[in-house]
PDB file of N, H, CA, C and O in Angstrom:
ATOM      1  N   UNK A   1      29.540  24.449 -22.714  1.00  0.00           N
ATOM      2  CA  UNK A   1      29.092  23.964 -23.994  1.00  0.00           C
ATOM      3  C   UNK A   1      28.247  25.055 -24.653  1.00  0.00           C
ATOM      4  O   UNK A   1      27.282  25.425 -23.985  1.00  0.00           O
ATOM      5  N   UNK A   2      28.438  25.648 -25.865  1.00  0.00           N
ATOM      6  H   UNK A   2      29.223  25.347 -26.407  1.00  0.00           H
ATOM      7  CA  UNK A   2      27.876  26.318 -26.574  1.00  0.00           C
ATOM      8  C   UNK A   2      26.855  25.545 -27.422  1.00  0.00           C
ATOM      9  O   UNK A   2      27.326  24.546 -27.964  1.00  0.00           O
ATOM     10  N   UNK A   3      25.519  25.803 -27.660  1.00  0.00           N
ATOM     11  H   UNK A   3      25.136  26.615 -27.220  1.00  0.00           H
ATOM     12  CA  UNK A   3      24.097  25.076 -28.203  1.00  0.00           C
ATOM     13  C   UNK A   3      24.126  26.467 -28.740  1.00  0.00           C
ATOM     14  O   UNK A   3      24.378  27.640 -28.464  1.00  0.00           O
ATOM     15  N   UNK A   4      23.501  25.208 -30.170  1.00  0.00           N
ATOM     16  H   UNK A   4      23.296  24.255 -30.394  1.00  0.00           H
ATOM     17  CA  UNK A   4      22.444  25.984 -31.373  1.00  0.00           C
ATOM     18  C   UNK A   4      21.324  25.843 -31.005  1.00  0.00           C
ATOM     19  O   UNK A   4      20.923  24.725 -30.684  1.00  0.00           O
ATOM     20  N   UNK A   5      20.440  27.055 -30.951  1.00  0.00           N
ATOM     21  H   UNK A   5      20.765  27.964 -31.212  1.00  0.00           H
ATOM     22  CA  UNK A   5      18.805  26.078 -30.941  1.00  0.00           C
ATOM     23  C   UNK A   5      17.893  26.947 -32.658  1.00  0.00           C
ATOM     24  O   UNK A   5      17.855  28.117 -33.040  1.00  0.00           O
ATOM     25  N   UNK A   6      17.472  26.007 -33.084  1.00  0.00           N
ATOM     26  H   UNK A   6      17.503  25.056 -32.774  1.00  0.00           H
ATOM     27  CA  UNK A   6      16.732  25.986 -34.676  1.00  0.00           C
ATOM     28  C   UNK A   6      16.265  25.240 -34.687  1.00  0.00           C
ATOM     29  O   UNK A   6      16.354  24.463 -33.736  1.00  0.00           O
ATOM     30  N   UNK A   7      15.406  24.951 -35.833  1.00  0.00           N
ATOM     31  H   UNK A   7      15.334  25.582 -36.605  1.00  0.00           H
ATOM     32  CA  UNK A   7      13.917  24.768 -36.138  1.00  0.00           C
ATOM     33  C   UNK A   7      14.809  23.127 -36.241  1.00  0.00           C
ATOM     34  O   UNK A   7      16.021  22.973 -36.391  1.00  0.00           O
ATOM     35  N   UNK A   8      13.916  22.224 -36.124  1.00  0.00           N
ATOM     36  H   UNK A   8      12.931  22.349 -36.002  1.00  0.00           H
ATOM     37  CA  UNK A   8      14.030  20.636 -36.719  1.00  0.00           C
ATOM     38  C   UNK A   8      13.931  20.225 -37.992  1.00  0.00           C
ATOM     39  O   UNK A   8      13.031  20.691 -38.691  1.00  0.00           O
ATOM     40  N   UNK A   9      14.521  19.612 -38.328  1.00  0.00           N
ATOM     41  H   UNK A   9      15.251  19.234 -37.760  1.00  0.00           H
ATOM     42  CA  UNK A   9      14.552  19.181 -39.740  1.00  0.00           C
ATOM     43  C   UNK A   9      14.122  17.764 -39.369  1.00  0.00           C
ATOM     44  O   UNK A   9      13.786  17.404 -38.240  1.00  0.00           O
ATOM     45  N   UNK A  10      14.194  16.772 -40.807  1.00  0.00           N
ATOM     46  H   UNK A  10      14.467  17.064 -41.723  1.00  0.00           H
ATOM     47  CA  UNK A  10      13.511  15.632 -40.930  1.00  0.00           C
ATOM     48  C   UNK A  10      14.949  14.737 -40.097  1.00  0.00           C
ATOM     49  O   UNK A  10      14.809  13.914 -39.192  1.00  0.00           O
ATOM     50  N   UNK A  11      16.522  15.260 -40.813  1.00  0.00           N
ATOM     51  H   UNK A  11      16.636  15.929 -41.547  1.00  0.00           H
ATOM     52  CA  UNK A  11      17.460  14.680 -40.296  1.00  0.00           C
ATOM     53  C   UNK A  11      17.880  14.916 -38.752  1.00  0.00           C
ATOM     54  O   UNK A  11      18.962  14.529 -38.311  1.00  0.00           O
ATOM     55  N   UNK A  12      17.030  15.508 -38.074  1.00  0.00           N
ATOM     56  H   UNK A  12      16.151  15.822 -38.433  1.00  0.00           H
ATOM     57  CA  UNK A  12      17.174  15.241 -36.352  1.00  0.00           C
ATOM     58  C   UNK A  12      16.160  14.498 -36.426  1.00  0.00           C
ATOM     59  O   UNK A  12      15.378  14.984 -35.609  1.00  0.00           O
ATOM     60  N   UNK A  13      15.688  13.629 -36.892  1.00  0.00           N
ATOM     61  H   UNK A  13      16.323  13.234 -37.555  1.00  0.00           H
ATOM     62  CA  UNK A  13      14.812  13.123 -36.010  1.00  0.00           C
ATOM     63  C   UNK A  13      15.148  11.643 -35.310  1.00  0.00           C
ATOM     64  O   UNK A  13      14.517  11.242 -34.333  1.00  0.00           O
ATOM     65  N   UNK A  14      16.155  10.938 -35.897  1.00  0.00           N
ATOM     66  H   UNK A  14      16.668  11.264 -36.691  1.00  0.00           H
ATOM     67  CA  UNK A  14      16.824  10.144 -35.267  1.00  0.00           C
ATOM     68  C   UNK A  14      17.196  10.353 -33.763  1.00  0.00           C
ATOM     69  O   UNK A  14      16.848   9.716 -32.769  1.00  0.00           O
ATOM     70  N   UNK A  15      17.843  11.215 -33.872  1.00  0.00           N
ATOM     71  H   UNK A  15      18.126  11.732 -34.680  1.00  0.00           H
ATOM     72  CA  UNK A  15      18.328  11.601 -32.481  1.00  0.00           C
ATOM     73  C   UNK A  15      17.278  12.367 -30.937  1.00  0.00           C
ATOM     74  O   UNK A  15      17.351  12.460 -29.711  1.00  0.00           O
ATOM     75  N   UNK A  16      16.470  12.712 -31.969  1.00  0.00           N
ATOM     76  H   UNK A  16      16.411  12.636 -32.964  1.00  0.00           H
ATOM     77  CA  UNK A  16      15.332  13.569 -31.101  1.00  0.00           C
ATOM     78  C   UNK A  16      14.513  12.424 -30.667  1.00  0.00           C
ATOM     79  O   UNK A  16      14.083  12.590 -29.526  1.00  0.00           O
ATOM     80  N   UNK A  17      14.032  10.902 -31.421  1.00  0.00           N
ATOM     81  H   UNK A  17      14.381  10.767 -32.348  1.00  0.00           H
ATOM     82  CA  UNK A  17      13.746  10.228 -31.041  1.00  0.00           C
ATOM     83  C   UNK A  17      14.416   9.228 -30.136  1.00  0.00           C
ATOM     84  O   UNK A  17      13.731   8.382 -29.560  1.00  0.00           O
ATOM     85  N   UNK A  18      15.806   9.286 -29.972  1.00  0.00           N
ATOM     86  H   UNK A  18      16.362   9.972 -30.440  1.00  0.00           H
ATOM     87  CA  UNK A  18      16.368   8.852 -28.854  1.00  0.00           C
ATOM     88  C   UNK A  18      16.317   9.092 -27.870  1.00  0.00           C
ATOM     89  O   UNK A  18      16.260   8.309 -26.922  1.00  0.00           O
ATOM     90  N   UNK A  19      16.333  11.213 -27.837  1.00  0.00           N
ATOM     91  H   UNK A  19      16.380  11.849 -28.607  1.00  0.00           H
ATOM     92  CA  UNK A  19      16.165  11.474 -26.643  1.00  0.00           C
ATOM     93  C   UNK A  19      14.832  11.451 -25.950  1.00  0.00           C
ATOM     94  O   UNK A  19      14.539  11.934 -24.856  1.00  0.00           O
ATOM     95  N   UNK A  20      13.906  10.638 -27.008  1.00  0.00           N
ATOM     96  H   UNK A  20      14.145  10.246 -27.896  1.00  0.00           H
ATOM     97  CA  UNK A  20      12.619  10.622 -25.873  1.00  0.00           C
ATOM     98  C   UNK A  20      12.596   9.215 -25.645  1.00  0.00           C
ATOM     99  O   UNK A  20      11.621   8.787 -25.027  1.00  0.00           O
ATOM    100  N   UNK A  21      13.781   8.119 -26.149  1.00  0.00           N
ATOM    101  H   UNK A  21      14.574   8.467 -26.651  1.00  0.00           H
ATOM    102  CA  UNK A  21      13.415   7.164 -25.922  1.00  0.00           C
ATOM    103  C   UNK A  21      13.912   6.824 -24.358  1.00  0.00           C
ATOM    104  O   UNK A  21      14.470   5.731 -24.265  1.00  0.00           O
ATOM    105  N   UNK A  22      13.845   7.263 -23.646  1.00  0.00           N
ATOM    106  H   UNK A  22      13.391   8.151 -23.722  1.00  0.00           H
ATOM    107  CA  UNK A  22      14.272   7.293 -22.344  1.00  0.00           C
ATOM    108  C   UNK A  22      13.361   6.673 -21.609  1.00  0.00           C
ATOM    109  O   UNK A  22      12.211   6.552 -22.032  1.00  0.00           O
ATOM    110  N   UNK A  23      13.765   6.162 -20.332  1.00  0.00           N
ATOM    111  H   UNK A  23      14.699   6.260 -19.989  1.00  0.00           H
ATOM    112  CA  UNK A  23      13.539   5.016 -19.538  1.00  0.00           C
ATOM    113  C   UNK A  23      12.750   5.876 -18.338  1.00  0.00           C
ATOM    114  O   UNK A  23      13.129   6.696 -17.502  1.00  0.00           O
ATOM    115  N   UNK A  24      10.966   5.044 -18.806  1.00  0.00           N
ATOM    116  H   UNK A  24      10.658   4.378 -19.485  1.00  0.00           H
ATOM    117  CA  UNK A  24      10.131   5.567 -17.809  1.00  0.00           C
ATOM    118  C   UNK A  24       9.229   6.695 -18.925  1.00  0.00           C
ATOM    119  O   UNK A  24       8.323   7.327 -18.382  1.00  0.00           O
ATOM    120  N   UNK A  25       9.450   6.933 -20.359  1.00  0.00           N
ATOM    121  H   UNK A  25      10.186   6.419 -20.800  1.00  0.00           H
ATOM    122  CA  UNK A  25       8.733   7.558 -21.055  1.00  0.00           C
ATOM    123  C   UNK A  25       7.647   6.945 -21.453  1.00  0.00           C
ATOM    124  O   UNK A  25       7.737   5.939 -20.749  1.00  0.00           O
ATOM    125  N   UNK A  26       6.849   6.829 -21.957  1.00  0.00           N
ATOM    126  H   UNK A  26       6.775   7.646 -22.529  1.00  0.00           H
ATOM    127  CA  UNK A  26       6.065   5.888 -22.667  1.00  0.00           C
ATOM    128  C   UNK A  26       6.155   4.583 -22.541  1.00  0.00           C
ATOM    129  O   UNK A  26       5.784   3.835 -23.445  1.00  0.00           O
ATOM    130  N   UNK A  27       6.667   4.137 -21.387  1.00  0.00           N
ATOM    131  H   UNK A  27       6.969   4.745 -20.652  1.00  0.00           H
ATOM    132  CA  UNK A  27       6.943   2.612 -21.557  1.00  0.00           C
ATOM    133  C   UNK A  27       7.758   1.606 -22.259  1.00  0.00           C
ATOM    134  O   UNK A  27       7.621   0.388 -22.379  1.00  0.00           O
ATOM    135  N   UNK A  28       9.390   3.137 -23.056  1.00  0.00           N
ATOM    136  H   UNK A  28       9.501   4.126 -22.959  1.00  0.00           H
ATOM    137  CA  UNK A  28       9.996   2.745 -23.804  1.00  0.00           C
ATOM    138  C   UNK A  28       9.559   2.432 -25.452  1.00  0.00           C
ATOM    139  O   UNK A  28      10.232   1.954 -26.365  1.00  0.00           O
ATOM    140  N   UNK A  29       8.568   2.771 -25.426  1.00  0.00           N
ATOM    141  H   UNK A  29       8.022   3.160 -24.684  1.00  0.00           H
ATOM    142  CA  UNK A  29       8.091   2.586 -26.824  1.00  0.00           C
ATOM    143  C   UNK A  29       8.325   4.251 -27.118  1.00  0.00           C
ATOM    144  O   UNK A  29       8.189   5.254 -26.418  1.00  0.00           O
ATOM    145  N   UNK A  30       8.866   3.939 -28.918  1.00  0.00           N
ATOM    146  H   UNK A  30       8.976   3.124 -29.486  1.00  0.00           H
ATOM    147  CA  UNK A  30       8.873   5.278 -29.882  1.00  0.00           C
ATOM    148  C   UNK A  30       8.329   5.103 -30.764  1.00  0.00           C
ATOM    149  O   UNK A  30       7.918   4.003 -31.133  1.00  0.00           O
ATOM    150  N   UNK A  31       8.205   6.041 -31.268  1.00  0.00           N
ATOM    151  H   UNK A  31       8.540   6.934 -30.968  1.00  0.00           H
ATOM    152  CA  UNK A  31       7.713   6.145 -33.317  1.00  0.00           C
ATOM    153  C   UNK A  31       8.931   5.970 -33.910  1.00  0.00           C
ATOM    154  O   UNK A  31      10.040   6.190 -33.422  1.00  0.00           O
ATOM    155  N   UNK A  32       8.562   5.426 -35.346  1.00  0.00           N
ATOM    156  H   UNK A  32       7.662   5.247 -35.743  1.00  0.00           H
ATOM    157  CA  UNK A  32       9.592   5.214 -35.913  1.00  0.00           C
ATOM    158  C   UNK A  32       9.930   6.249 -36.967  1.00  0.00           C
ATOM    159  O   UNK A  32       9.117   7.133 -37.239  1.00  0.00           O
ATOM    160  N   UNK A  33      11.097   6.166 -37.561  1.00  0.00           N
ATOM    161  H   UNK A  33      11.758   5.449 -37.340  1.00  0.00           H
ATOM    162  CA  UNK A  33      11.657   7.604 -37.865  1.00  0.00           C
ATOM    163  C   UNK A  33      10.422   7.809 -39.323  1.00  0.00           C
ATOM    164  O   UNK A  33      10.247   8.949 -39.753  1.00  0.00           O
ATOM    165  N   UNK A  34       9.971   7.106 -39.700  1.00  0.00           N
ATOM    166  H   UNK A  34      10.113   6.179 -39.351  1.00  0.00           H
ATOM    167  CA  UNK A  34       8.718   7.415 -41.049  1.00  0.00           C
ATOM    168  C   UNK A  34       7.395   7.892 -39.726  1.00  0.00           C
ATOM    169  O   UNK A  34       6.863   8.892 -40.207  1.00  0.00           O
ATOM    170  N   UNK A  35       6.987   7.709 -38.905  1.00  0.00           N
ATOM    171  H   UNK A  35       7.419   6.896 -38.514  1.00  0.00           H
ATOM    172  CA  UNK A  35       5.876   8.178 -38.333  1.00  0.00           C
ATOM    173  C   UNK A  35       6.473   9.329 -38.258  1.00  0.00           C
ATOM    174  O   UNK A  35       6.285  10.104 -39.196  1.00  0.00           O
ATOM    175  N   UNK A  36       7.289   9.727 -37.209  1.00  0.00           N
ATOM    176  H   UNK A  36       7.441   9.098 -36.446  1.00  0.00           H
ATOM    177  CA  UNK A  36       7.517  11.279 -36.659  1.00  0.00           C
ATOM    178  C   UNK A  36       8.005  11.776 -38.351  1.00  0.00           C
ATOM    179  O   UNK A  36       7.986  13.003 -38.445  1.00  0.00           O
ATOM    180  N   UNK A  37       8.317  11.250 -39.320  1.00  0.00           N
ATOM    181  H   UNK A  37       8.332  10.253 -39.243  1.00  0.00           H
ATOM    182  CA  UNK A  37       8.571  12.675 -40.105  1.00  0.00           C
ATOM    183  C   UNK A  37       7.195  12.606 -40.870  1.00  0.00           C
ATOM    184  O   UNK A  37       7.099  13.335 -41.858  1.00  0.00           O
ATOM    185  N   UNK A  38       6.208  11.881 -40.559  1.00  0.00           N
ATOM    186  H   UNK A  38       6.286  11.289 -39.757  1.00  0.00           H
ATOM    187  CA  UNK A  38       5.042  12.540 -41.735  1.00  0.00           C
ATOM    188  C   UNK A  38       4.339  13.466 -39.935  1.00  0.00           C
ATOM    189  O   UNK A  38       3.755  14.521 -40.181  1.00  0.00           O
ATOM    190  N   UNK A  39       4.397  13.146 -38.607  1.00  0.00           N
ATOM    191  H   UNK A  39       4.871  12.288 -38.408  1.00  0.00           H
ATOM    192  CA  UNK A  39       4.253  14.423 -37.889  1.00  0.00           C
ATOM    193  C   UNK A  39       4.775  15.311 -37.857  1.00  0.00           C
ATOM    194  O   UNK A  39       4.134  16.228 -37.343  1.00  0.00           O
ATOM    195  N   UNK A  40       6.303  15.687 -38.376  1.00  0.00           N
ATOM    196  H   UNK A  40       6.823  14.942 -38.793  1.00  0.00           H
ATOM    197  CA  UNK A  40       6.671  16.769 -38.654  1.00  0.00           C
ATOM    198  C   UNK A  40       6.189  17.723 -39.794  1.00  0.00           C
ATOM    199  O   UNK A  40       5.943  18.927 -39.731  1.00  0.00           O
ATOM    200  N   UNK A  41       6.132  17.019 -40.662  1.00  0.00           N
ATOM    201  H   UNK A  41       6.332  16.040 -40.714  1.00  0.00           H
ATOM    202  CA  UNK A  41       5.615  17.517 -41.810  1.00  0.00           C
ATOM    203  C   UNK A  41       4.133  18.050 -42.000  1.00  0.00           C
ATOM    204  O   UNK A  41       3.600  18.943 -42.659  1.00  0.00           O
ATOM    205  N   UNK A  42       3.700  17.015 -41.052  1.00  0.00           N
ATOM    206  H   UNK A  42       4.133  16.289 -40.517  1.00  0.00           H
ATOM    207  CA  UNK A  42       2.259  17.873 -40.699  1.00  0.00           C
ATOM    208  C   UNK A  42       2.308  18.941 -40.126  1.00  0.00           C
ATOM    209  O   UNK A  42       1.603  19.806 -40.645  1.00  0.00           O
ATOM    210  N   UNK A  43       3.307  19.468 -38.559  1.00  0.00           N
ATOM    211  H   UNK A  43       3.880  18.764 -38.138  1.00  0.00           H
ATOM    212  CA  UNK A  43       3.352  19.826 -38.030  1.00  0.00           C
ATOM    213  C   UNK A  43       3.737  21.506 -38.870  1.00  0.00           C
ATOM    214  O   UNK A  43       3.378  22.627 -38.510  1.00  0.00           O
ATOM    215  N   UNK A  44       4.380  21.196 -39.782  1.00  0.00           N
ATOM    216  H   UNK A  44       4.671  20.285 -40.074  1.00  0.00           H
ATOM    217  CA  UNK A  44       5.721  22.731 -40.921  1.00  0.00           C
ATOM    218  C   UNK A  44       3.976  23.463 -41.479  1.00  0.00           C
ATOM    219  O   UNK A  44       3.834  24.686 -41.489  1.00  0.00           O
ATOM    220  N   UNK A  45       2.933  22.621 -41.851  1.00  0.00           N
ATOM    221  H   UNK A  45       3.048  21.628 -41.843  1.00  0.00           H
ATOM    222  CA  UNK A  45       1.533  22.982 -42.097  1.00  0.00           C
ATOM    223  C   UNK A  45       0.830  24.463 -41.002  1.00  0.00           C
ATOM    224  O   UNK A  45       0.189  25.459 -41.340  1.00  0.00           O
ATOM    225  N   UNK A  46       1.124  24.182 -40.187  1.00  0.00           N
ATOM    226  H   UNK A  46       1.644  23.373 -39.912  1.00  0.00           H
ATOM    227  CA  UNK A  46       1.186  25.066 -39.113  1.00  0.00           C
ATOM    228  C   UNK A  46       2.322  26.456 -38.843  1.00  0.00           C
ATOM    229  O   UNK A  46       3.419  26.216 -38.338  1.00  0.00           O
ATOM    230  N   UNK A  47       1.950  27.835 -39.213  1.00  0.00           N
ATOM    231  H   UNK A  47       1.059  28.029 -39.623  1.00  0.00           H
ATOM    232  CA  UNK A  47       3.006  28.755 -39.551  1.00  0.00           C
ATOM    233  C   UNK A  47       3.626  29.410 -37.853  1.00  0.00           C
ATOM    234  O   UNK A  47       4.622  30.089 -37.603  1.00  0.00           O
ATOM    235  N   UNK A  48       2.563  28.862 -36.944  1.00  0.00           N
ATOM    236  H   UNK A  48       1.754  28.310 -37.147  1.00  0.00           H
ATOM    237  CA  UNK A  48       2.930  29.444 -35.619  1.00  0.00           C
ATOM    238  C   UNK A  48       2.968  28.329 -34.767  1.00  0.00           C
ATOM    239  O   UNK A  48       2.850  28.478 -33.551  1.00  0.00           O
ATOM    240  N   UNK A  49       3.141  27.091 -35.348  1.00  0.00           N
ATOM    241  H   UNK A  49       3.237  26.970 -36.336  1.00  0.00           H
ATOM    242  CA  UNK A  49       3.487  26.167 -34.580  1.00  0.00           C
ATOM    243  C   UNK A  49       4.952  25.488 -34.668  1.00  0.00           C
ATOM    244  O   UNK A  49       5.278  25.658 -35.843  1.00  0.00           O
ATOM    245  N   UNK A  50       5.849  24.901 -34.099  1.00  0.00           N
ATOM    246  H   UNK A  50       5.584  24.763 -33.145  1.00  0.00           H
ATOM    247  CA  UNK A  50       7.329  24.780 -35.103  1.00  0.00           C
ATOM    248  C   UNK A  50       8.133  24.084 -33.750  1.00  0.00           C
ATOM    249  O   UNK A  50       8.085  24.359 -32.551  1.00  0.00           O
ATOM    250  N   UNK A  51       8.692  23.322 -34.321  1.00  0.00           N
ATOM    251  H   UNK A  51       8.731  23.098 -35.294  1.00  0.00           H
ATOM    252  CA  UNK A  51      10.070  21.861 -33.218  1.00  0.00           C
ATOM    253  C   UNK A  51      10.888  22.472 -33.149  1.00  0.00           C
ATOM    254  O   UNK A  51      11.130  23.094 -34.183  1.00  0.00           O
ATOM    255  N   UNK A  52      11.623  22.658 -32.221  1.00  0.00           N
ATOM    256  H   UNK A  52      11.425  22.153 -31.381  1.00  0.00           H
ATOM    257  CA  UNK A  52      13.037  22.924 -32.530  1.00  0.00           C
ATOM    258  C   UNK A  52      14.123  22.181 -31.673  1.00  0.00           C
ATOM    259  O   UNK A  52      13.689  21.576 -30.693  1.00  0.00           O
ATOM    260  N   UNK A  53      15.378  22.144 -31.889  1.00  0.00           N
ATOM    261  H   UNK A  53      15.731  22.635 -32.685  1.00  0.00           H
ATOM    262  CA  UNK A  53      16.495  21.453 -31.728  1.00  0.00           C
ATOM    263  C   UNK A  53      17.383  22.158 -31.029  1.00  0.00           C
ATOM    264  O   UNK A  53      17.212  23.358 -31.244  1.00  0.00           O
ATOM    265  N   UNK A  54      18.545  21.876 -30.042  1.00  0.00           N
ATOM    266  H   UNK A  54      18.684  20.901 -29.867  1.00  0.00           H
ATOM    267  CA  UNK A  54      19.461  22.254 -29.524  1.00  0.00           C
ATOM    268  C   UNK A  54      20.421  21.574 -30.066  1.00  0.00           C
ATOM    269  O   UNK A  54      20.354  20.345 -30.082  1.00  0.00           O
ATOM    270  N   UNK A  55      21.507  22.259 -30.618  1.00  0.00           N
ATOM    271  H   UNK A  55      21.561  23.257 -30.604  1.00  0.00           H
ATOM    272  CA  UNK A  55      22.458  20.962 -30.736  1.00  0.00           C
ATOM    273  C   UNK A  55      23.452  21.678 -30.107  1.00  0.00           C
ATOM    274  O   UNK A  55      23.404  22.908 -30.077  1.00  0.00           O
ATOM    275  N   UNK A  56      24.664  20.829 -29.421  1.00  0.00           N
ATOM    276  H   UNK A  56      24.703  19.830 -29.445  1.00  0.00           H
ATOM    277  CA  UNK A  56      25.895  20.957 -29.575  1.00  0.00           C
ATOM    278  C   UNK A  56      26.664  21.670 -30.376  1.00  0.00           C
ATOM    279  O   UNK A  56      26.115  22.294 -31.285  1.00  0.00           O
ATOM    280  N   UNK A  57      28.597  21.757 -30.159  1.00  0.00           N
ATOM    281  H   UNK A  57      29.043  21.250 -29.421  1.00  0.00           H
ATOM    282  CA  UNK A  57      29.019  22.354 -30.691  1.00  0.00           C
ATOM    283  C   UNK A  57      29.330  20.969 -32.127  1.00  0.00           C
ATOM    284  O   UNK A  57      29.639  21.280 -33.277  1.00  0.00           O
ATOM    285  N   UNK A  58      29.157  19.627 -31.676  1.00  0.00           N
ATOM    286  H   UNK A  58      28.905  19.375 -30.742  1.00  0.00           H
ATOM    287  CA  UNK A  58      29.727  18.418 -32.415  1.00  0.00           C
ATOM    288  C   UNK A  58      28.569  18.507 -33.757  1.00  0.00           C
ATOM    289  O   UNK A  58      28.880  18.436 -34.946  1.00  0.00           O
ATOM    290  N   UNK A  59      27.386  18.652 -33.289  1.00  0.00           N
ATOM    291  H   UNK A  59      27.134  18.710 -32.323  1.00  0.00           H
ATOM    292  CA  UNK A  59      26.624  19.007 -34.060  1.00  0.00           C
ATOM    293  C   UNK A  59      25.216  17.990 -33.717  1.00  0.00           C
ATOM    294  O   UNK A  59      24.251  17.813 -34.460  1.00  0.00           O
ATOM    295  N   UNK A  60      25.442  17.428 -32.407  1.00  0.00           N
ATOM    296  H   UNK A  60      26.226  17.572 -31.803  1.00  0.00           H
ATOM    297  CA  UNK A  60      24.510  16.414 -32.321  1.00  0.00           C
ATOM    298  C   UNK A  60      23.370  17.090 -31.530  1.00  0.00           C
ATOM    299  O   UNK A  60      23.479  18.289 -31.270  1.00  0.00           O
ATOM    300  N   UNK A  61      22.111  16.287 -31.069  1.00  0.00           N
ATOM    301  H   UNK A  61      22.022  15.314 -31.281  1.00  0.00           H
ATOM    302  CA  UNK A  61      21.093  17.199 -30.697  1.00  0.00           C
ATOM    303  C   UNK A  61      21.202  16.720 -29.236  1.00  0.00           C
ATOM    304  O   UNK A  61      21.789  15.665 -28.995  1.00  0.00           O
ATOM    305  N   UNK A  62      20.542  17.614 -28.049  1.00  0.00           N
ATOM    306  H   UNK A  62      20.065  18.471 -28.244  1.00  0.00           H
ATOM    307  CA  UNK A  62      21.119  17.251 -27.082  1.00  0.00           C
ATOM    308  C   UNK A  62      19.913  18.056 -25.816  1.00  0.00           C
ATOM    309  O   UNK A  62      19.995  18.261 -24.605  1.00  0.00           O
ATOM    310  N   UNK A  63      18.909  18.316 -26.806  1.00  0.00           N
ATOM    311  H   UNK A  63      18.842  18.150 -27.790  1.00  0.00           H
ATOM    312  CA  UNK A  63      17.721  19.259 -26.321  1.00  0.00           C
ATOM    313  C   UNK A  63      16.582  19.343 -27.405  1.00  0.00           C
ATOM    314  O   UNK A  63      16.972  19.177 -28.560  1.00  0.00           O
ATOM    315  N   UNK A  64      14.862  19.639 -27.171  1.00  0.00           N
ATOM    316  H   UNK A  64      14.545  19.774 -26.233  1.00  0.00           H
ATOM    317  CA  UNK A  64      14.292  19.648 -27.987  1.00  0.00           C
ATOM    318  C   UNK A  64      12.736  20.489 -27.279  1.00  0.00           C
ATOM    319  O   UNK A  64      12.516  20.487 -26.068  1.00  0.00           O
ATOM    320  N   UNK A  65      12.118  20.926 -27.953  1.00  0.00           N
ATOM    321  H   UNK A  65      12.296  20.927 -28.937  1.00  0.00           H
ATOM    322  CA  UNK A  65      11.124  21.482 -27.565  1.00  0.00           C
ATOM    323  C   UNK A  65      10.196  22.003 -29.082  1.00  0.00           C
ATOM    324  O   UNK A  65      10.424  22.207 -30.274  1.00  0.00           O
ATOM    325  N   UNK A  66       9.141  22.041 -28.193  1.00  0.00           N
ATOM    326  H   UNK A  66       8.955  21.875 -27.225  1.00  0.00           H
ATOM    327  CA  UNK A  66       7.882  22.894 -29.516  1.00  0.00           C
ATOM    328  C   UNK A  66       7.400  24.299 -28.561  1.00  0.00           C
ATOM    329  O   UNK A  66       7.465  24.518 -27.351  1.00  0.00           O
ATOM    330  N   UNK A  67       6.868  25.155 -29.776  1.00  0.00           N
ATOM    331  H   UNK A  67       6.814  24.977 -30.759  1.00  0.00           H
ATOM    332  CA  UNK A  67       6.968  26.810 -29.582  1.00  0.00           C
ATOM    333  C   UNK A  67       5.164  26.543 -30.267  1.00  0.00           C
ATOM    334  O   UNK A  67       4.854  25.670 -31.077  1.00  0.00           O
ATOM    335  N   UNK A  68       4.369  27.415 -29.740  1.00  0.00           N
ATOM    336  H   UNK A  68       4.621  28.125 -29.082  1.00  0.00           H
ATOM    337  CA  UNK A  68       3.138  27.935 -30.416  1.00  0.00           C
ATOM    338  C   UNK A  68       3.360  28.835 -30.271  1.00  0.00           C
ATOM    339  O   UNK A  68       3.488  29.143 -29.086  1.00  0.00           O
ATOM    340  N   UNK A  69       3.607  30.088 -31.456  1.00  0.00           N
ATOM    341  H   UNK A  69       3.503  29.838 -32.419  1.00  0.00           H
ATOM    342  CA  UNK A  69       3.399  31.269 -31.534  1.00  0.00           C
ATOM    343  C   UNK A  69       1.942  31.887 -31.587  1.00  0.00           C
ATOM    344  O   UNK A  69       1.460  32.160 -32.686  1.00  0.00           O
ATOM    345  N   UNK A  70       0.976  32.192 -30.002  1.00  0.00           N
ATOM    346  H   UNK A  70       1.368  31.970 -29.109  1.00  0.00           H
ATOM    347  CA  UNK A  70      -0.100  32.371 -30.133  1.00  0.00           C
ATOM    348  C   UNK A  70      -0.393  33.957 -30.485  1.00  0.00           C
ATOM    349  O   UNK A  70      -1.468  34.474 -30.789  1.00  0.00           O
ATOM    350  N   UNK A  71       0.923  34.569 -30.344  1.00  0.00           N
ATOM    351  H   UNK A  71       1.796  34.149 -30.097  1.00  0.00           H
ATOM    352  CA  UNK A  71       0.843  36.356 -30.983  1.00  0.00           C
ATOM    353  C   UNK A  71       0.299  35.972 -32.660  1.00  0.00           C
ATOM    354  O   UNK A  71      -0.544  36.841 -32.879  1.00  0.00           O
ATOM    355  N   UNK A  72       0.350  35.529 -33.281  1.00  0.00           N
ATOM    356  H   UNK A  72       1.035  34.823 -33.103  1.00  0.00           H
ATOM    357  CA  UNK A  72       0.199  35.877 -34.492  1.00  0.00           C
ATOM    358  C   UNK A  72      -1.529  34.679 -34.607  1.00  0.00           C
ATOM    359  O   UNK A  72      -2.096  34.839 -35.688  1.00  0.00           O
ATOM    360  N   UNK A  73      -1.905  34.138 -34.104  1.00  0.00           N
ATOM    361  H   UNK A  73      -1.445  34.008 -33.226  1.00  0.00           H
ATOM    362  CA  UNK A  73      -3.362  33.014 -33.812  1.00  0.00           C
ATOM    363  C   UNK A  73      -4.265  34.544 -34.492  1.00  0.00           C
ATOM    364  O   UNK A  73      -5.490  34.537 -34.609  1.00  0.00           O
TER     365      UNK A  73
END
């Protein structure tokens, strides 16, 4: 399988919140897709901080992680 990995947009967040909705995370509880995008949006505020996405070749997301760029702090 060939993966993209890039920055997150507001439209992964459906899916990014699936993949944390996983069994044994939080007790099954998530945010809902209006919480995580005003944390994303907080988060774009931040120039060395940044989400990013793996997706597939289908185009779906299938991986996720955050980066602090502390070279530039």
């Amino acid at each position: 399988m060939d993966l993209e990995i890039r920055k997150a947009v507001e439209s992964d967040l459906p899916a990014v919140l699936r993949l944390y909705a996983q069994p044994g995370m939080d007790n099954g509880r998530i945010l809902t897709v209006e919480a995580a995008a005003q944390i994303l949006r907080r988060m774009t505020t931040y120039p060395e901080y940044a989400v990013y996405v793996a997706s597939a070749n289908d185009g779906s997301v299938v991986g996720t992680f955050a980066l602090l760029d502390r070279a530039s702090l």
